[in-house]
N, CA, C and O atoms as a printed pandas DataFrame, in Angstrom:
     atom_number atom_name residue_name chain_id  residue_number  x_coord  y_coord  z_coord
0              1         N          UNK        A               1   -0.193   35.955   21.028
1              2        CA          UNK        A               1   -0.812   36.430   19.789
2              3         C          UNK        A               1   -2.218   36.914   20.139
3              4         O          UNK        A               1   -2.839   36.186   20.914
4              5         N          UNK        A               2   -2.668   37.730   19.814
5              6        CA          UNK        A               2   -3.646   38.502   19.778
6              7         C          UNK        A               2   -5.212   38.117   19.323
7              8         O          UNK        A               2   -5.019   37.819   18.144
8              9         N          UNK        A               3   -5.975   38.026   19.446
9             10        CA          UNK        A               3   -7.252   37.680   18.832
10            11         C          UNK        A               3   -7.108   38.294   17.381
11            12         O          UNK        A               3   -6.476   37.481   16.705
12            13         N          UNK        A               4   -7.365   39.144   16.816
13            14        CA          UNK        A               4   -7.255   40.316   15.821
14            15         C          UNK        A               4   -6.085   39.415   15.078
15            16         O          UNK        A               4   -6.473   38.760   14.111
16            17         N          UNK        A               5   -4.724   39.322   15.430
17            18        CA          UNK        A               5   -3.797   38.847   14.707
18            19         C          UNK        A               5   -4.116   37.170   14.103
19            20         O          UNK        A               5   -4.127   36.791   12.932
20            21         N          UNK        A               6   -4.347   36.416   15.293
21            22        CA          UNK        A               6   -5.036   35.162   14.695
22            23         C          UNK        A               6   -6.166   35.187   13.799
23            24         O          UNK        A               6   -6.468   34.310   12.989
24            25         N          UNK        A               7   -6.684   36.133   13.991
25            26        CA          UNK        A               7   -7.974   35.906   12.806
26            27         C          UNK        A               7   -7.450   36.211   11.401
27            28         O          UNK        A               7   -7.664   35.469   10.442
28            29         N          UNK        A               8   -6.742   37.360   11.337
29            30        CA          UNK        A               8   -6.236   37.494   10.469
30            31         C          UNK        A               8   -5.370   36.842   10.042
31            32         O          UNK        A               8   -5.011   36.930    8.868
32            33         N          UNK        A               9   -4.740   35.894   11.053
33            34        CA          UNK        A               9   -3.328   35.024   10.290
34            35         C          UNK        A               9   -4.207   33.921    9.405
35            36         O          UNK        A               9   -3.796   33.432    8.353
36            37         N          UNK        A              10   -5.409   33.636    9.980
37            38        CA          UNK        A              10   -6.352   32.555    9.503
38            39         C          UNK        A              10   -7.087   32.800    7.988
39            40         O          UNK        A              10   -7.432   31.959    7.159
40            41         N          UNK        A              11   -7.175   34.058    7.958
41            42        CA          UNK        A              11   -7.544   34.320    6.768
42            43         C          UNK        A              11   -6.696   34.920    5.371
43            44         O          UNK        A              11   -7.184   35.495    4.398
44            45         N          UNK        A              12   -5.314   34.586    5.628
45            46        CA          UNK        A              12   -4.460   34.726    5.227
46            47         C          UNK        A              12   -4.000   33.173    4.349
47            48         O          UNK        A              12   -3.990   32.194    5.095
48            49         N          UNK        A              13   -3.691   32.939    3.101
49            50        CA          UNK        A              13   -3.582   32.011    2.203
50            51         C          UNK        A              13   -2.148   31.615    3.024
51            52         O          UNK        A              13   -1.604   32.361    3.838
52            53         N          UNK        A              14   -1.741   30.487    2.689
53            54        CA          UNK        A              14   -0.183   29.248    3.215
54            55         C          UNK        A              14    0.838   30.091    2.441
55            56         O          UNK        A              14    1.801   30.549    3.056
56            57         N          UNK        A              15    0.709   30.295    1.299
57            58        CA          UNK        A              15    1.797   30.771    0.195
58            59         C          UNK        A              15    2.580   32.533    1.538
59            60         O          UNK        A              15    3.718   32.819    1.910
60            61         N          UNK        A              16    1.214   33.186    1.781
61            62        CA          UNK        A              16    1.704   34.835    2.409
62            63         C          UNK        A              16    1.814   33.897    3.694
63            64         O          UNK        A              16    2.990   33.936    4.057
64            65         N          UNK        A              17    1.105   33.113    4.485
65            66        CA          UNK        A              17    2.141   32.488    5.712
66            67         C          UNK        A              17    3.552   32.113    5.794
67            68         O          UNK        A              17    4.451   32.364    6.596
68            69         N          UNK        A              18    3.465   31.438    4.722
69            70        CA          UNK        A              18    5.128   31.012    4.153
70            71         C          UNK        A              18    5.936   32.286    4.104
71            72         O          UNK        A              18    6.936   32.534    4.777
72            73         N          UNK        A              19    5.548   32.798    3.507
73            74        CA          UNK        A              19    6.346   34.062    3.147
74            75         C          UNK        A              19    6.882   34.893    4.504
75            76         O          UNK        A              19    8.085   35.061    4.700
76            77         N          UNK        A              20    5.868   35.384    5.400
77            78        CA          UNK        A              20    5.722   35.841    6.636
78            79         C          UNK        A              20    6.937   34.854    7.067
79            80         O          UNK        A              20    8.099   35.260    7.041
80            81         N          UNK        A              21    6.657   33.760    7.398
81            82        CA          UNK        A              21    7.286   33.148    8.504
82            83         C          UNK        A              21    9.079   33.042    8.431
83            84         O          UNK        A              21    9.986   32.761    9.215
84            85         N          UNK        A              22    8.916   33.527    6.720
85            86        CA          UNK        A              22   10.447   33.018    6.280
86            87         C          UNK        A              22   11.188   34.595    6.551
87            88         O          UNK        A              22   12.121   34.902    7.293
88            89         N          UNK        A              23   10.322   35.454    5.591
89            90        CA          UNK        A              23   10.847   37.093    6.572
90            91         C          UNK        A              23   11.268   37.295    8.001
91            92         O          UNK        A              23   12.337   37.856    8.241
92            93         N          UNK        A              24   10.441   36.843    9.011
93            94        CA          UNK        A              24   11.157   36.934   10.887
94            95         C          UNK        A              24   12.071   35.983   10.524
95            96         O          UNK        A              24   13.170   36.531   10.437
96            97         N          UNK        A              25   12.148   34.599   10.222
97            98        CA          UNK        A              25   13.474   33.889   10.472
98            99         C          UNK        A              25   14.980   34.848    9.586
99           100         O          UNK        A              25   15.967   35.405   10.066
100          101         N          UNK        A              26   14.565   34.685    8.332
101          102        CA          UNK        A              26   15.860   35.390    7.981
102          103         C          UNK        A              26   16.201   36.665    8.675
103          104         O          UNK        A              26   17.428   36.745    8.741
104          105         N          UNK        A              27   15.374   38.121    9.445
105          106        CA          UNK        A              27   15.587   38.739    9.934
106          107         C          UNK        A              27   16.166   38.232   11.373
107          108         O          UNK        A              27   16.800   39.106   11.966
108          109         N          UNK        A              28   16.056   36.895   12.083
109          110        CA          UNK        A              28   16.279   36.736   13.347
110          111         C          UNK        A              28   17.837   35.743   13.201
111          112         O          UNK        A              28   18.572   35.362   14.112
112          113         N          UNK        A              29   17.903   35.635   12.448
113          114        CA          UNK        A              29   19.745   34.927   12.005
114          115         C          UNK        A              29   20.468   35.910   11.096
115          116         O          UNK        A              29   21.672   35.675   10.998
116          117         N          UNK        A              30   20.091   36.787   10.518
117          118        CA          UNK        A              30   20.606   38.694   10.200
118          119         C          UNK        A              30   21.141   37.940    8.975
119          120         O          UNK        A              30   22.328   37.635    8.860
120          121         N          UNK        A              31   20.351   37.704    8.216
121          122        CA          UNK        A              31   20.915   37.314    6.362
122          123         C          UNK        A              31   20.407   38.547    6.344
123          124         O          UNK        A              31   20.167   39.351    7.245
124          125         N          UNK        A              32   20.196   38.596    4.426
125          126        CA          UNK        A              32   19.891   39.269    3.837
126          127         C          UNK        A              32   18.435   39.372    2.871
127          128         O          UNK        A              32   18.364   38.694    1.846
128          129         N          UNK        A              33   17.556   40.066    3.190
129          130        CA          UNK        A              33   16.596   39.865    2.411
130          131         C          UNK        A              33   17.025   40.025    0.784
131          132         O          UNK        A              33   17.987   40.736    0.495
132          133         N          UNK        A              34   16.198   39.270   -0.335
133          134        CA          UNK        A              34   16.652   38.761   -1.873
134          135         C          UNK        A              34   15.989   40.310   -2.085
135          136         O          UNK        A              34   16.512   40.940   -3.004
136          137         N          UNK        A              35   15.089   40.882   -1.475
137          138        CA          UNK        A              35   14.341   41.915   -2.326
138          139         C          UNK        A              35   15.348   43.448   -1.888
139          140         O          UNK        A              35   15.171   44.588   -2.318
140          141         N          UNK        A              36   16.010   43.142   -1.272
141          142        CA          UNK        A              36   17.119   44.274   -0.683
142          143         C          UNK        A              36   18.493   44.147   -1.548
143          144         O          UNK        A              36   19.127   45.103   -1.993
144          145         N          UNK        A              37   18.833   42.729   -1.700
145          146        CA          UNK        A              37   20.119   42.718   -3.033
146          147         C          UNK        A              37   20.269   43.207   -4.278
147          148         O          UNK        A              37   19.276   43.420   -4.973
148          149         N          UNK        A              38   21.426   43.429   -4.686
149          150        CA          UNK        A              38   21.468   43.647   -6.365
150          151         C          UNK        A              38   22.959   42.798   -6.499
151          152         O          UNK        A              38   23.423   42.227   -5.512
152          153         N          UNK        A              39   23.651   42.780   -7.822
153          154        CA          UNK        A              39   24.016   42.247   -8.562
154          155         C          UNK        A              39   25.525   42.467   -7.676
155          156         O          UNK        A              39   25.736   43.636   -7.353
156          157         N          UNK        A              40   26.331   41.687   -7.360
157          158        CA          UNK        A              40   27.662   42.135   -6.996
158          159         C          UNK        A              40   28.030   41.909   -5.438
159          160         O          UNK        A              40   29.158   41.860   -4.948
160          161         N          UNK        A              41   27.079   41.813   -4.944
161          162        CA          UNK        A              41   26.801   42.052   -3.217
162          163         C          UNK        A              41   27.211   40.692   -2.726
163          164         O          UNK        A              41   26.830   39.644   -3.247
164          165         N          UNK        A              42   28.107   40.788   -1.566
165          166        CA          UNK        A              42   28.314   39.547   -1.095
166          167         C          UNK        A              42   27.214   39.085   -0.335
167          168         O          UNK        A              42   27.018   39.842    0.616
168          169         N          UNK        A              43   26.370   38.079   -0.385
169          170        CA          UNK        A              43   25.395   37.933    0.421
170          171         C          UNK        A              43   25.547   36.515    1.147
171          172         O          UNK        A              43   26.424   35.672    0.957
172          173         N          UNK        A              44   24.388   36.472    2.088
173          174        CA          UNK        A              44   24.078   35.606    3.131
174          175         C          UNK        A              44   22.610   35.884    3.024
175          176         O          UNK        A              44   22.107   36.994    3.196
176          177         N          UNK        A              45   21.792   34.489    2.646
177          178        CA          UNK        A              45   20.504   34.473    2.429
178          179         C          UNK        A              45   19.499   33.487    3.301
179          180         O          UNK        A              45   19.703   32.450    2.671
180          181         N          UNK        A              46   18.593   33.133    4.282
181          182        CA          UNK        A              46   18.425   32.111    4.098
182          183         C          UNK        A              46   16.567   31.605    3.663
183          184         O          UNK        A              46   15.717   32.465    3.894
184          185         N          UNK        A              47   16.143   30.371    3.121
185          186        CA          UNK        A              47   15.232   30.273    2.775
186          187         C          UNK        A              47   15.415   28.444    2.677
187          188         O          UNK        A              47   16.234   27.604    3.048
188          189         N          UNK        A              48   13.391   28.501    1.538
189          190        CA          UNK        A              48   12.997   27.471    1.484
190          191         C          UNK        A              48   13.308   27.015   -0.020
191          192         O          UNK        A              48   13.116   27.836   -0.916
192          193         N          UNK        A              49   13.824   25.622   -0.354
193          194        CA          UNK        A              49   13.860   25.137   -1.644
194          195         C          UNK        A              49   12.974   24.791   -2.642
195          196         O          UNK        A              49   12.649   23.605   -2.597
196          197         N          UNK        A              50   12.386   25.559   -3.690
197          198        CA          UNK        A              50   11.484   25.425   -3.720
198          199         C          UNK        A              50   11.138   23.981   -5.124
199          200         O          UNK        A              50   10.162   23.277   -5.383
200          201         N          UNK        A              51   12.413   24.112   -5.653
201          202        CA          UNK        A              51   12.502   22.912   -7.033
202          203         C          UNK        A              51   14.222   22.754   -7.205
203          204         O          UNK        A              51   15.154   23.506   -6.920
204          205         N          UNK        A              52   14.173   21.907   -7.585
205          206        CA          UNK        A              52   16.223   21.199   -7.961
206          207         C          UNK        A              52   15.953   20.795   -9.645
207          208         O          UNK        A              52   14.883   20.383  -10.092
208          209         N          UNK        A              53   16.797   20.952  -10.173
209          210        CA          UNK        A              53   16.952   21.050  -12.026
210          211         C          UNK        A              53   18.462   20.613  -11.496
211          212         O          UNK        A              53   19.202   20.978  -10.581
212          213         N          UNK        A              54   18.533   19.410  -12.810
213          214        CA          UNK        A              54   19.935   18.877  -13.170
214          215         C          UNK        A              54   20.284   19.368  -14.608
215          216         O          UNK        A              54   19.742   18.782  -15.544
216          217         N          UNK        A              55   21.002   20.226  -14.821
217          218        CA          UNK        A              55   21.355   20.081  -16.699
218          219         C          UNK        A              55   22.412   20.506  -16.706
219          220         O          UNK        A              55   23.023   21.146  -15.850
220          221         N          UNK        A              56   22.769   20.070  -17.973
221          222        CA          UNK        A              56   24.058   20.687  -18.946
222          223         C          UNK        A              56   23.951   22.068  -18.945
223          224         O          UNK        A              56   22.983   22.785  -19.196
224          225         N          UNK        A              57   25.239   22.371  -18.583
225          226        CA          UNK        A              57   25.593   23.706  -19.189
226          227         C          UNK        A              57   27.333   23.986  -19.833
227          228         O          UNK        A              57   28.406   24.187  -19.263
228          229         N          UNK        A              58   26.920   23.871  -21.287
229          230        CA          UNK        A              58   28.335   23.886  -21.997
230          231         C          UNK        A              58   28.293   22.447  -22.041
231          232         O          UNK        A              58   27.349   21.686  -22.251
232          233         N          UNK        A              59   30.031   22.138  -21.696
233          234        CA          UNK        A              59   30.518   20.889  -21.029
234          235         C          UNK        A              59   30.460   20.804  -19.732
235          236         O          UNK        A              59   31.421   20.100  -19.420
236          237         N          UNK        A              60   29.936   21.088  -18.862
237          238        CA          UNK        A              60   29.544   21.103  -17.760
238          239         C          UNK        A              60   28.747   20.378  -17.085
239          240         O          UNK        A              60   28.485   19.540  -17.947
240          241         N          UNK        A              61   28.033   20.003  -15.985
241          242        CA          UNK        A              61   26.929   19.673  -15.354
242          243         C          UNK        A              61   26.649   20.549  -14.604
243          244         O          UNK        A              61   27.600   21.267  -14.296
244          245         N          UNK        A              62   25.592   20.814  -14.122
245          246        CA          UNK        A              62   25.033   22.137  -12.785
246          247         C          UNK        A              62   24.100   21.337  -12.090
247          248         O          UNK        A              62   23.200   20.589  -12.471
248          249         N          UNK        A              63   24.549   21.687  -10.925
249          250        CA          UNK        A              63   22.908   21.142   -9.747
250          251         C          UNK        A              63   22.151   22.264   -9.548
251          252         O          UNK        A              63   22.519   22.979   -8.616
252          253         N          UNK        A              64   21.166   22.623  -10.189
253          254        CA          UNK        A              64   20.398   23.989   -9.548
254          255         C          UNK        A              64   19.474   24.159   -8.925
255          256         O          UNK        A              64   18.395   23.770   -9.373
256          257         N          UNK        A              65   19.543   24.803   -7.655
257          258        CA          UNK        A              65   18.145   24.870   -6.831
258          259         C          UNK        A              65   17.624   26.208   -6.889
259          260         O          UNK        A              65   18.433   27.136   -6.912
260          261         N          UNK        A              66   16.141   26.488   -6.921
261          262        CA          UNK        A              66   15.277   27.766   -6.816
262          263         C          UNK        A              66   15.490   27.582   -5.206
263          264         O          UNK        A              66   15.426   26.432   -4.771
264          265         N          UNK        A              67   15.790   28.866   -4.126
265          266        CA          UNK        A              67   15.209   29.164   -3.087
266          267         C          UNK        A              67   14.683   30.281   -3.370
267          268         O          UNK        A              67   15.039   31.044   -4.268
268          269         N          UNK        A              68   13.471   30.477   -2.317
269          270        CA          UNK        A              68   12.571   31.429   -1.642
270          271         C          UNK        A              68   12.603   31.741   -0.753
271          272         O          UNK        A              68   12.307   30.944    0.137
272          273         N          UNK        A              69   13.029   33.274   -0.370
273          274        CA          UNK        A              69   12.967   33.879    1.138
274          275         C          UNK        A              69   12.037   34.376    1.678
275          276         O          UNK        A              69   12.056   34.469    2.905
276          277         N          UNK        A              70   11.342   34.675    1.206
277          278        CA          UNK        A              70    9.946   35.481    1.370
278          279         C          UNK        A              70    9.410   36.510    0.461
279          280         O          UNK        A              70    8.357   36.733   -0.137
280          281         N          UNK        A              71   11.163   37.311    0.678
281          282        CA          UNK        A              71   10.645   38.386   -0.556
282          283         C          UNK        A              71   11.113   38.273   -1.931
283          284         O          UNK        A              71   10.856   39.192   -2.709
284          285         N          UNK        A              72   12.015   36.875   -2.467
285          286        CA          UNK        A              72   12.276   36.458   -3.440
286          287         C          UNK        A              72   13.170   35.634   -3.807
287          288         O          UNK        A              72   13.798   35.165   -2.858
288          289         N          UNK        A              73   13.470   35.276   -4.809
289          290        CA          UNK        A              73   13.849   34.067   -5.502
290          291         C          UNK        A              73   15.414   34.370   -5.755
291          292         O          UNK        A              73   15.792   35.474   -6.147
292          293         N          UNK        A              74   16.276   33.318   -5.501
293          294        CA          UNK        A              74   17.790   33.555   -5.873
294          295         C          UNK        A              74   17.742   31.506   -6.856
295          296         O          UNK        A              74   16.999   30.574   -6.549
296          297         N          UNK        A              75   18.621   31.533   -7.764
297          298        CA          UNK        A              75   19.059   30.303   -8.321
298          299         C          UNK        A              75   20.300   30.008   -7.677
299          300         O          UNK        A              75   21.238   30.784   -7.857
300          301         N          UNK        A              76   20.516   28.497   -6.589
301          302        CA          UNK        A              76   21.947   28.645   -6.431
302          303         C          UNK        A              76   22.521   27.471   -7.460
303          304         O          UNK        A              76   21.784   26.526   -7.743
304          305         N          UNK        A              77   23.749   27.557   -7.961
305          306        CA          UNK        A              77   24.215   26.713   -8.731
306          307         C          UNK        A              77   25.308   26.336   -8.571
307          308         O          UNK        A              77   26.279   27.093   -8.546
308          309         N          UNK        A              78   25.376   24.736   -8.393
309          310        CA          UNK        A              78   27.015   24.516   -8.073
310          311         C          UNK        A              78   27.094   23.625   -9.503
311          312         O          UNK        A              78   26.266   22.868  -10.010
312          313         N          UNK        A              79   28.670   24.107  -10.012
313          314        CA          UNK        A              79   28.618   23.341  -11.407
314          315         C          UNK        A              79   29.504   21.966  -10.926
315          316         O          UNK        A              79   30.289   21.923   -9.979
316          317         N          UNK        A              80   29.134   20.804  -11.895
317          318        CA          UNK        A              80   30.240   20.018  -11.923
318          319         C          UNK        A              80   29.352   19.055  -10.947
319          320         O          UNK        A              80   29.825   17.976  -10.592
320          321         N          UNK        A              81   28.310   19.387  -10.607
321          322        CA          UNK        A              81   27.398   18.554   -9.668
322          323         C          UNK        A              81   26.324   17.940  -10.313
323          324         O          UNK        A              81   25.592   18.740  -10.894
324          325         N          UNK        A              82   25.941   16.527  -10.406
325          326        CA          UNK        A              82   24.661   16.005  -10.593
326          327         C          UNK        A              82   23.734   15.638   -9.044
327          328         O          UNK        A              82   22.617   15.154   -9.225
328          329         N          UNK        A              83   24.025   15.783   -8.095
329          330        CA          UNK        A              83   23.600   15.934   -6.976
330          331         C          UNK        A              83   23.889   16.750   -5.876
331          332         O          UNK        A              83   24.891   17.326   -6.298
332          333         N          UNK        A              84   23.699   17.174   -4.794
333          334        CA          UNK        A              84   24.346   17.037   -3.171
334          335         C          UNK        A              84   22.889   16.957   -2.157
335          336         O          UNK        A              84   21.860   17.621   -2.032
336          337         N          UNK        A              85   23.524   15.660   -1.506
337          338        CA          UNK        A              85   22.883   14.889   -0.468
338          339         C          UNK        A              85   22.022   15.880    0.626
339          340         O          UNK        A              85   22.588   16.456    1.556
340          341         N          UNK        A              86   21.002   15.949    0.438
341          342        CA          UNK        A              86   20.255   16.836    1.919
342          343         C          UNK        A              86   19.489   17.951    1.079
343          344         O          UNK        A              86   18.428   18.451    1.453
344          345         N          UNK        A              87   20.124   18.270   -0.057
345          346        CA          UNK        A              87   19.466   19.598   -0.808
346          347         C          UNK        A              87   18.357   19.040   -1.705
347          348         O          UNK        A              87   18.532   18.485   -2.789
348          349         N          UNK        A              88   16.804   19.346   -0.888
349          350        CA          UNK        A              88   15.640   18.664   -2.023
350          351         C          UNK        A              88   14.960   19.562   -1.708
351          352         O          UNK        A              88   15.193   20.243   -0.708
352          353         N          UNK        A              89   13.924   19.762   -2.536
353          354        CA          UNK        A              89   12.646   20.455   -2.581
354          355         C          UNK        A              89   11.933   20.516   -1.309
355          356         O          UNK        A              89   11.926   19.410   -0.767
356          357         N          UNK        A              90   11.391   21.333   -0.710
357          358        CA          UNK        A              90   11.168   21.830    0.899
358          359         C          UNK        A              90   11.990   21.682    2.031
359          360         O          UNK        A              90   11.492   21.305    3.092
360          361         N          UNK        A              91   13.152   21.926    1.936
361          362        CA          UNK        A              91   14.137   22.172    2.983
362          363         C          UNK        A              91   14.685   23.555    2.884
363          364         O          UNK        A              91   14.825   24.352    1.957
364          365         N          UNK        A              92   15.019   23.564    4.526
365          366        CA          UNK        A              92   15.659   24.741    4.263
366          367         C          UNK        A              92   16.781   25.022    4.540
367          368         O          UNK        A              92   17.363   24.421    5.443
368          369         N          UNK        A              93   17.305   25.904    3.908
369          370        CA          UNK        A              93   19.260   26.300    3.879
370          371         C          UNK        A              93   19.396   27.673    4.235
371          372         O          UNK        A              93   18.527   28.545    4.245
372          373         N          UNK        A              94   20.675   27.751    4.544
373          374        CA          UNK        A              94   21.073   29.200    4.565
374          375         C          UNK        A              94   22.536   29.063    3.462
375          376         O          UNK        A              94   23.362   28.156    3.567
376          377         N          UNK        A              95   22.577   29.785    2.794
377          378        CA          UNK        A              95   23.207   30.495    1.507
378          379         C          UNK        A              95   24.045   31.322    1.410
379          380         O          UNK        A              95   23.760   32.286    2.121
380          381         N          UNK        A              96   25.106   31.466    0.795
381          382        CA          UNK        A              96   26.431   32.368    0.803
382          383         C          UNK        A              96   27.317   32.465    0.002
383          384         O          UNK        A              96   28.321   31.755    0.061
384          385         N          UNK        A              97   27.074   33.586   -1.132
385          386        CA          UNK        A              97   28.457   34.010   -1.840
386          387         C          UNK        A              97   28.125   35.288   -2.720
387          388         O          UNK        A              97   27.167   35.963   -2.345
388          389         N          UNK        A              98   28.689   35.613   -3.640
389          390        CA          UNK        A              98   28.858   36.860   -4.505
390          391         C          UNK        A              98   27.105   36.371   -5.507
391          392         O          UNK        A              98   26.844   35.329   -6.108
392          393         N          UNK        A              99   26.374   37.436   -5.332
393          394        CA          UNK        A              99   25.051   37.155   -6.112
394          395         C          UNK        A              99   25.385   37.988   -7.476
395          396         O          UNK        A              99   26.236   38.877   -7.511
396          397         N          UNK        A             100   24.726   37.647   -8.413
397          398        CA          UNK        A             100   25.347   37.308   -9.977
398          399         C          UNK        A             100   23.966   37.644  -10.611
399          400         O          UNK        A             100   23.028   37.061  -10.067
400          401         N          UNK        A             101   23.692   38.346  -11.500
401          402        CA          UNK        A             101   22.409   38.366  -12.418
402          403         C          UNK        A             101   22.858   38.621  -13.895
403          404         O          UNK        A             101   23.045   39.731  -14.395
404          405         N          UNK        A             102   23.019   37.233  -14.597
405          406        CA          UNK        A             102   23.456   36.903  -15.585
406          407         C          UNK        A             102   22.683   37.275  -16.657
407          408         O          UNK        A             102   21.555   36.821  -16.471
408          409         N          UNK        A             103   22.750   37.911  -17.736
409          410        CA          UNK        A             103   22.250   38.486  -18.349
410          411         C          UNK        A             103   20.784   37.919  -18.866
411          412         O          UNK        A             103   21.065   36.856  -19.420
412          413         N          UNK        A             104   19.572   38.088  -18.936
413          414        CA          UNK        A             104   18.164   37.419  -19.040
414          415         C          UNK        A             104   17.938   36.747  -18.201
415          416         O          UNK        A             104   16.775   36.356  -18.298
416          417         N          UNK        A             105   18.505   36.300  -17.235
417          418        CA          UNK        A             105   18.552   35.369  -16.096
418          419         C          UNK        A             105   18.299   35.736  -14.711
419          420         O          UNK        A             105   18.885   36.712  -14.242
420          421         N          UNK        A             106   17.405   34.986  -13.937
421          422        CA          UNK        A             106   17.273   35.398  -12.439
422          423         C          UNK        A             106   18.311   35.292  -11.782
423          424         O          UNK        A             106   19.203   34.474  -12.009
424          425         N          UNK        A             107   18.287   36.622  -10.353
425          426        CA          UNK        A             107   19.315   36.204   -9.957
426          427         C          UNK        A             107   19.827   35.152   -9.195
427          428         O          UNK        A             107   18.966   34.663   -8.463
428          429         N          UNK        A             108   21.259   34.477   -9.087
429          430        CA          UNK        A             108   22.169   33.781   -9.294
430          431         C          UNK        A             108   23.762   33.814   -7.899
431          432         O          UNK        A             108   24.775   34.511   -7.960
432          433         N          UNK        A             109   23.579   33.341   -7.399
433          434        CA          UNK        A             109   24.510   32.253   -6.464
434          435         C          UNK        A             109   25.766   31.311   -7.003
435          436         O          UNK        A             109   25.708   30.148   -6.604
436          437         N          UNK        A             110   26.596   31.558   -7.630
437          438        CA          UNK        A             110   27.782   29.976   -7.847
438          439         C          UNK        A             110   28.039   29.811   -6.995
439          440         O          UNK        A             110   28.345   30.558   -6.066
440          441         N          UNK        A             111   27.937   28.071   -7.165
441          442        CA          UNK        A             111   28.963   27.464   -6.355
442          443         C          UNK        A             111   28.623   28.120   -4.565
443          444         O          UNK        A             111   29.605   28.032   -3.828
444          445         N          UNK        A             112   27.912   28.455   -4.210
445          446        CA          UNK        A             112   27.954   28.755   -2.808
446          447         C          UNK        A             112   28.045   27.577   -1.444
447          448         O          UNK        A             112   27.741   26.386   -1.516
448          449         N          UNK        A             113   28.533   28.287   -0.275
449          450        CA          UNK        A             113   28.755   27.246    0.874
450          451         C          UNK        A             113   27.060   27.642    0.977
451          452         O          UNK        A             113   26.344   28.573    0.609
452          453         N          UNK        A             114   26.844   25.956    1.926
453          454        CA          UNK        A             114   25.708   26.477    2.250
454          455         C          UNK        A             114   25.517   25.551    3.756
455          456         O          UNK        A             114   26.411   24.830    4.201
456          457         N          UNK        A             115   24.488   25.699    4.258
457          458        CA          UNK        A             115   24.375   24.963    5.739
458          459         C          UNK        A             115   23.089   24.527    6.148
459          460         O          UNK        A             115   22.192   25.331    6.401
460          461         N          UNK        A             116   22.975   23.513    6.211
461          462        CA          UNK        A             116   21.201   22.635    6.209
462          463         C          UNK        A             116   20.603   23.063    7.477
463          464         O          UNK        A             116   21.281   22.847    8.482
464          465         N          UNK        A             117   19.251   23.733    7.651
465          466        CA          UNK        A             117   18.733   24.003    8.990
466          467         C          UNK        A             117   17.615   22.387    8.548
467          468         O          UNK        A             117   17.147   21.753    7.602
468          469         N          UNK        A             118   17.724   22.446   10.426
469          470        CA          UNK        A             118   17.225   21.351   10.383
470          471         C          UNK        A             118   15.504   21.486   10.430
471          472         O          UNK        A             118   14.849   22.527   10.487
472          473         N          UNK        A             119   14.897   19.756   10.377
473          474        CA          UNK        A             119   13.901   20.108    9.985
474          475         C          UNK        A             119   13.173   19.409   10.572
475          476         O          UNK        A             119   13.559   18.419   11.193
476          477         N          UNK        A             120   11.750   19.855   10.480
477          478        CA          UNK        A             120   10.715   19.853   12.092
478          479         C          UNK        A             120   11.103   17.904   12.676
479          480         O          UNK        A             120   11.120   17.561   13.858
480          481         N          UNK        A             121   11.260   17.323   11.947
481          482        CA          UNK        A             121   11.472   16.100   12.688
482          483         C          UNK        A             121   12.929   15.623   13.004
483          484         O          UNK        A             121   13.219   14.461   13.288
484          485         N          UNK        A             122   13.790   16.645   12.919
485          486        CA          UNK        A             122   15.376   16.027   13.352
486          487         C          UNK        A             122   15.841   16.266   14.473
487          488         O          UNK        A             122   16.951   15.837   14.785
């Protein structure tokens, strides 16, 4: 790294580091950037978790997590779930299925496979 680049990485806020760092990874395992998708697209995403929400929907239950890739936000939702083990707030996953933008709603993931990258202490 460069003098010039470190200074500048230094004066650069955690939130655009985050962001940065999550752009080369998803480009270096060939997902898909969130700001390149639209509605219909089979995708492969991967990112950081950024919050988990348990609620009703209908008669239903949903586990829903916000991830962040860098260049944006997908909701994944598996219904029929009040948990799954490993998926919490700052971890990171990689993501996979038909992306969905439900009408007023961000876009959207069901039910997707997903696969835990591991994390700095495992």
């Amino acid at each position: 790294m460069s003098l010039k680049s470190a200074v500048s990485r230094l004066a650069m806020n955690s939130a655009a580091i985050d962001a940065e760092e999550l752009t080369r990874e998803v480009d270096e395992v060939s997902a898909h950037h969130l700001c390149d998708c639209k509605a219909g697209d089979l995708v492969t995403v991967l990112g950081t978790i950024s919050s988990i929400t348990v609620r009703p929907r209908g008669v239903a239950l949903a586990f829903e997590a916000e991830l962040y890739d860098g260049s944006g936000r997908v909701r994944l939702v598996w219904l029929g779930r009040r948990n799954i083990p490993g998926i919490v707030a700052g971890r990171r996953l990689v993501a996979a299925g038909r992306l969905t933008c439900p009408y007023g709603e961000s876009p959207t993931l069901y039910n997707p496979t997903y696969t835990l990258k591991p994390q700095a202490h495992e």
